[in-house]
N, C-alpha and C positions, 0 to 999 in steps of 0.2 A: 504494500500500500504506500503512494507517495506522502511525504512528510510533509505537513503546511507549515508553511513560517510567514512570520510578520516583522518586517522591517518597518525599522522607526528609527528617524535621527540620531534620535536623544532617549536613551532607556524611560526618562523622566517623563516623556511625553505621552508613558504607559499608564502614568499614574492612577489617572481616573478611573482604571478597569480594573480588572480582577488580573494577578499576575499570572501568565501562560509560559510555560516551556516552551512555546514556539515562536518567544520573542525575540529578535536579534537585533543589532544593531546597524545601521549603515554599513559603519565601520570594519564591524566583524566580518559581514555577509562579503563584502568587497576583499577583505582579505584571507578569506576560510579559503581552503581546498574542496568542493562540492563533491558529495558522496558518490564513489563510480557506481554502486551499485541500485540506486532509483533515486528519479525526479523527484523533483518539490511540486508543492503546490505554494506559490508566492504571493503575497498581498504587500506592493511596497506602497508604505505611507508614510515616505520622506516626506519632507517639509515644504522640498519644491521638486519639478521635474526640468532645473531649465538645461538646455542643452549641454552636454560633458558636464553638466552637476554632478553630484554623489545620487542623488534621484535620479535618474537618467542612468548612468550607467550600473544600478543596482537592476534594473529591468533590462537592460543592455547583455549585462553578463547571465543575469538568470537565464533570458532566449538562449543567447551560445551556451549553456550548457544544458539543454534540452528541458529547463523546467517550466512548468506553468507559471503564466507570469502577470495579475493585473496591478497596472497599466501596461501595456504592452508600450515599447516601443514607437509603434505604431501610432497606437492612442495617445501619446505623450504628443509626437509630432504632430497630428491631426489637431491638437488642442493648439498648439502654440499660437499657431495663427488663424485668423477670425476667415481669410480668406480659404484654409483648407476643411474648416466643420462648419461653416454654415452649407457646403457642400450637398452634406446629409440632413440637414434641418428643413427643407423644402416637404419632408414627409409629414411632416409633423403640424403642418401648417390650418387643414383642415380638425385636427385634434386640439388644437390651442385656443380655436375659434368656438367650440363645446365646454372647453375648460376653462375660459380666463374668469368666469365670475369667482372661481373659486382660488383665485392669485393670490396672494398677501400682500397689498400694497405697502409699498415704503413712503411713497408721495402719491401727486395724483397722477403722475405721468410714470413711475415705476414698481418694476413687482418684482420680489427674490423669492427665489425658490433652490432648498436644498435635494440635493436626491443621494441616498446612500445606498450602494449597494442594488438601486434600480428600486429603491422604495421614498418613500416620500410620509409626511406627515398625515397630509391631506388626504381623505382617500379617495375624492375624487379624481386627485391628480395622479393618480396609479397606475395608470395607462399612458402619461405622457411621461412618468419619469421612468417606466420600463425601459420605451422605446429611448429612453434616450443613452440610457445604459446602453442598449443593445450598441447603439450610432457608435459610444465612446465609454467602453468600460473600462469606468475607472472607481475605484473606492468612494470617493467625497466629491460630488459635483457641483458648484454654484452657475445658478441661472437666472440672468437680470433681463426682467423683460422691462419694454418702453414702449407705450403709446403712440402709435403713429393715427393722427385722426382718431378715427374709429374702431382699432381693432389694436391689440398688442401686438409686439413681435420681439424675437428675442434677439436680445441685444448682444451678451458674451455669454459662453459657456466657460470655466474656468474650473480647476482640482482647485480642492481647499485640505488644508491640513487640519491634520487631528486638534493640535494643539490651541488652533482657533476657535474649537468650538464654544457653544454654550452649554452648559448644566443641562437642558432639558436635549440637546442635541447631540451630546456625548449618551446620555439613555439612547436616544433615535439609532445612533450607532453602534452601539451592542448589541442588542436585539438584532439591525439589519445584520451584520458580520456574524452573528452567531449562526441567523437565518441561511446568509450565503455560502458560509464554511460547511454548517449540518445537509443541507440540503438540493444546492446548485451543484456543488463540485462531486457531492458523493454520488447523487443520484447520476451524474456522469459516469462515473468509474465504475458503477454496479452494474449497468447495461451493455458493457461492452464484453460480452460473449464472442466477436467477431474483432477483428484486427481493426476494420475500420466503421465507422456510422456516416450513411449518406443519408443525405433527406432529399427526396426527390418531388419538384412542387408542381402539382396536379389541379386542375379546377373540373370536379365530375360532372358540372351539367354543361360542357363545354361543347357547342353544336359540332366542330371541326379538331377536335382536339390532336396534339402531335403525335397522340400514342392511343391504340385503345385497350379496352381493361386488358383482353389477354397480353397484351404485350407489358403491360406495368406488371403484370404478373411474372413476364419471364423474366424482365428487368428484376426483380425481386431473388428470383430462384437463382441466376445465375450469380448475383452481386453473393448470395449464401455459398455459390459453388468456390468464388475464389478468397471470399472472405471479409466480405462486406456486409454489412445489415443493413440493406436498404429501407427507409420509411417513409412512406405516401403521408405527404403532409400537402395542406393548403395555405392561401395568403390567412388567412387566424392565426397559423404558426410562426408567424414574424420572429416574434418574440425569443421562439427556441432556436432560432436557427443556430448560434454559438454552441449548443448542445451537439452538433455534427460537426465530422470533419471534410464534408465536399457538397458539394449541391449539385443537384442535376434536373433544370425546367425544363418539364415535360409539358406547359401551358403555353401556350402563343404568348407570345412576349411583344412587349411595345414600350419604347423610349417613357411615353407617360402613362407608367402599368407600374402595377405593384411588383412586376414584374425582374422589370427593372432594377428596382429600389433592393429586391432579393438579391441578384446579381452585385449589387452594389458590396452589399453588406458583406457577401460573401468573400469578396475582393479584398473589402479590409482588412476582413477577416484571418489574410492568408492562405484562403480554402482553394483549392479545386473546384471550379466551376464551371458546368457547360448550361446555358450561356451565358459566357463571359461579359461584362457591360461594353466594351469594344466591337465584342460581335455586333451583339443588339444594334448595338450606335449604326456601323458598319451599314451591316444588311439591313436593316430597316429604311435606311434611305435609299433609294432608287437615286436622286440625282449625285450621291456620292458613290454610290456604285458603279453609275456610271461612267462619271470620270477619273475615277479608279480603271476601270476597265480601259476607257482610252490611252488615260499614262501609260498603260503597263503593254500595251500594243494586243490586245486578249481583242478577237472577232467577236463585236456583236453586229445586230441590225443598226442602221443608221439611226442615229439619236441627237433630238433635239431640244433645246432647253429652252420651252418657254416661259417670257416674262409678262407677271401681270402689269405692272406699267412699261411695256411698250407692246403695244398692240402689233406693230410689223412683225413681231417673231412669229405671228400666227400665218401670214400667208409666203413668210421664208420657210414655212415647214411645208405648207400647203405645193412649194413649190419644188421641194427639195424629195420632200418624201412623196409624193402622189395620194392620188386616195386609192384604196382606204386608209387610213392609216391609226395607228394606236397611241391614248393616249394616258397615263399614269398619274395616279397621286403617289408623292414621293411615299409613302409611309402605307401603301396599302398591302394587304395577306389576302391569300386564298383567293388570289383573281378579283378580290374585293377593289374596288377605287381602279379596276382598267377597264378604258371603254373603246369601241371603234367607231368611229363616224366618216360619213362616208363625202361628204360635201365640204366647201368654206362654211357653207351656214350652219353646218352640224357642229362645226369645229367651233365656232365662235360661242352657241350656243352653249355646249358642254363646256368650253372654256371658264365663259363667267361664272357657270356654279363651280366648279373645282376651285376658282381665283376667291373664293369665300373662305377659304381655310388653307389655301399657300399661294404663297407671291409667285412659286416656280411650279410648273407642270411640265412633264416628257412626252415628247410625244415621237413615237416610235415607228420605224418603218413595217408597214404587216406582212407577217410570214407568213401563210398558212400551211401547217405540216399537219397528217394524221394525227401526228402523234407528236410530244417533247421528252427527249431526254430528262431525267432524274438519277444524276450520281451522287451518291451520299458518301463523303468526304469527313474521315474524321482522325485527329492529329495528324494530316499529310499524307494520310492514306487511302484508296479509294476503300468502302465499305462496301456498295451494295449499284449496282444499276438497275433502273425503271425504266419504260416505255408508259407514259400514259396518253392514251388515247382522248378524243376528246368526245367532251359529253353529247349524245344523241342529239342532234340538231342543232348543235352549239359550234361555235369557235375557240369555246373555253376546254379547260378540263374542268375547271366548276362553271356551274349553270346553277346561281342562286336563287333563279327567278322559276325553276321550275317547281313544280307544287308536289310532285315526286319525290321521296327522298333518294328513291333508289334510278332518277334521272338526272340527281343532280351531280355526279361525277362519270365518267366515261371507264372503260377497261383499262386494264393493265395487263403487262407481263413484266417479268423479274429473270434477268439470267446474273450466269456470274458474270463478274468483274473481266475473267479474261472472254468473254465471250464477245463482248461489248468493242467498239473500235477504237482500234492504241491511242489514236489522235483526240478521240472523245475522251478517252480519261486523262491523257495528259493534261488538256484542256481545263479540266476540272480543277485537277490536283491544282494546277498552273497558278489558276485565278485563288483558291481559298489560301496558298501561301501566302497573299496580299491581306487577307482579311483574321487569321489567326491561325489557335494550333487543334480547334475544337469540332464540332460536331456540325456540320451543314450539307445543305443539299443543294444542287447545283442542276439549274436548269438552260437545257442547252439543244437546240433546233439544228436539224439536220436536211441540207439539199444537196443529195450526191453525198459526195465525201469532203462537203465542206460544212464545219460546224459554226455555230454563232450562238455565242452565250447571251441567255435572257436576261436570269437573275439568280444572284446566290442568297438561299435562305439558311437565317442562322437556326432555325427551331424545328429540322428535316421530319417528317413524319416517318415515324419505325413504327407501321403496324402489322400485330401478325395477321399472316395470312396476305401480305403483301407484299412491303419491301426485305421481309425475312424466309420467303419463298424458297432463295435458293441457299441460303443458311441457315437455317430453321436456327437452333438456341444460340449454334454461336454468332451470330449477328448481335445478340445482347451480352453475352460472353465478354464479346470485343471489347463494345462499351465501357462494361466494370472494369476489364482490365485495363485500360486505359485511363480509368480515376485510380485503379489499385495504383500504377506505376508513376502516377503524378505523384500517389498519398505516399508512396513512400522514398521519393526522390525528395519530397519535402523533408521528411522523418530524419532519412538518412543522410541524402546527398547521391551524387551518381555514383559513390563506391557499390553502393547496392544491386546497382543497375545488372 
């Protein structure tokens, strides 16, 4: 079982508590030999964390020698400046707007709020000083909100030392610490039957979802085969996510989705994460995709970027491209936000509504093929190739507008990887080395044996009975092993490799 210790400047600083055998001192901890035979679990509550302090480098030296550590490093530098954690406070925004009656005002225009240990006085503030733990876990957190018109917002978040406190706030802190040590940390280390804990974040009444149930089920059996415990959690689960060592969304993702804000966490977190916040960024934007795709000299169809204030880019497309042609909102899924019109009047028409929720629109040369390539690309390798045909009567592979469920996607077939043509999967490979080292699917049209990349998605669909046709389990296999050997190149380093 890992040892807890509690660093503290000044032994003196312990005073107010009950004295513990797992207290140390700055001092000591900086200059002990750390036990080769098991990690710590670390609470350092120096005084200050400022950079090459004794704070700082007691969480410094705890990471290099493999112990649990809050404030992490991380956390320390995410605090320092207002420009790197207000970062993460954009979540919190609609929470604060429910919470602020319940503030402690100092004046009329400011509010302080402590949070320890992700608890707080108040209990309606319970849910705002969680999340904020989760953002920046750190022991003692101060948070000064200020008035802006009509609504609060917060001003600084900043660590506070023990030694500041008040009498009824040194209570708030025993309890919290007693709380966090009995019951955060252990209930960690009691569930870990497997090497490693993923949480894999699902939305079950998702009409299109990346995955469906059979497949989160082999995701499940196989992550058990190599030594993972995967667990089906939802956005409610925010809060735990620290409780895991990787994430893997399995839910459509979008730049302004809770989505997102998983990935984020995750990131800070350290963790292994597919999809990475890069990805998302990445792939979610079509007009960055696509000029990504032209730097990088990657064949697509001809693409044009139009601007909502200058109207000529509409009939330089009109001229460039022919009709019909197609046209994109940067940030749409599933066929969702692409249209084709077939006129100038179509074009200008469909333009203005799209020009209501982005300055830029693409509009795209039309290819019509039976069918579009789907290569699923994950850390730099190809995983899986599709053909999907296109839905009965459509131009799409999805067809939202049909009242069918079972019209509204078209056929497929799955072969293997080398089945598929050399040029197609280089192509693949080619393009997602620009966009990361994670899980995506790659859509790519073919006339003759010349290819033209659509679009890379970072949230590929693996369902069974589809794109695991010709792999059947180890297609999910793959996956886990692929967080296994991130999780433990973290752990270890690439001696392990």
């Amino acid at each position: 079982m890992s040892k807890l210790l509690i660093i503290v400047d000044r032994i003196s600083d312990w005073n107010a508590y009950y004295p513990s055998e797992d207290l140390v001192s700055a001092e000591d901890f900086l200059n002990r030999d750390p036990a080769p035979e098991a990690s710590a679990q670390v609470i350092n509550l120096c005084r200050d964390y400022k950079y090459l302090g004794k704070g700082y480098y007691c969480s410094l030296l705890a990471e290099a020698r493999g112990d649990r550590v809050i404030p992490s490093v991380r956390t320390i530098n995410d605090l320092s400046s207002r420009r790197m954690y207000t970062l993460g406070l954009t979540s919190l925004d609609q929470l604060l707007k429910k919470s602020q009656a319940h503030l402690e005002r100092d004046d009329a225009d400011h509010c302080l709020m402590h949070v320890f240990f992700g608890t707080t006085r108040v209990p309606e503030l319970h849910g705002m000083a969680r999340q904020l733990f989760d953002l920046f876990p750190c022991p003692l957190l101060e948070i000064r909100f200020k008035r802006s018109e009509d609504r609060w917002l917060i001003e600084h978040v900043k660590p506070v030392s023990i030694h500041q406190l008040t009498t009824p706030q040194e209570d708030e802190f025993a309890a919290a610490l007693a709380y966090f040590s009995r019951k955060v940390w252990r209930k960690s280390r009691s569930r870990k039957r497997y090497a490693y804990d993923l949480a894999m974040l699902t939305y079950p009444d998702e009409a299109f979802p990346p995955s469906n149930k059979k497949s989160l089920e082999n995701f499940v059996r196989a992550g058990k085969q190599i030594g993972i415990d995967v667990d089906l959690i939802t956005k409610k689960d925010y809060t735990r996510l620290t409780e895991y060592d990787a994430l893997f969304i399995r839910e459509t993702t979008g730049v302004n989705h809770h989505t997102y804000q998983f990935a984020q966490k995750a990131e800070f977190e350290h963790m292994p994460v597919i999809d990475d916040p890069n990805s998302i960024l990445r792939c979610a934007n079509k007009v960055y995709l696509n000029e990504m795709l032209r730097e990088n000299n990657i064949s697509t169809p001809r693409t044009l970027c139009l601007y909502r204030d200058n109207p000529a880019t509409l009939e330089a497309a009109a001229e460039t491209l022919g009709f019909p042609l197609v046209l994109k909102v940067p940030d749409g899924s599933f066929s969702r936000g692409v249209h084709k019109v077939g006129t100038l009047e179509e074009l200008k028409t469909k333009t203005d509504l799209l020009f209501k929720d982005s300055v830029l629109v693409l509009a795209q040369e039309y290819m019509y093929t039976d069918f579009d390539w789907r290569i699923g690309v994950l850390g730099g390798r190809p995983l899986f190739a599709c053909r999907y045909y296109m839905s009965a009567g459509h131009w799409q592979i999805y067809n939202h507008s049909a009242k069918k469920i079972s019209k509204r996607t078209g056929k497929f077939d799955t072969l293997a990887v080398e089945q598929a043509p050399t040029d197609l999967i280089k192509l693949a490979v080619k393009a997602c080395n620009h966009i990361g080292t994670g899980l995506y699917g790659v859509d790519i049209k073919q006339h003759g044996d010349k290819f033209s990349l659509i679009e890379i998605n970072d949230n590929p669909n693996l369902d069974a009975g589809v794109e695991d046709l010709h792999l059947g389990q180890m297609a999910y296999f793959r996956v886990m092993e692929h967080f296994f050997n991130a999780l433990e190149t973290a752990r270890y380093g690439n001696a392990r490799r």
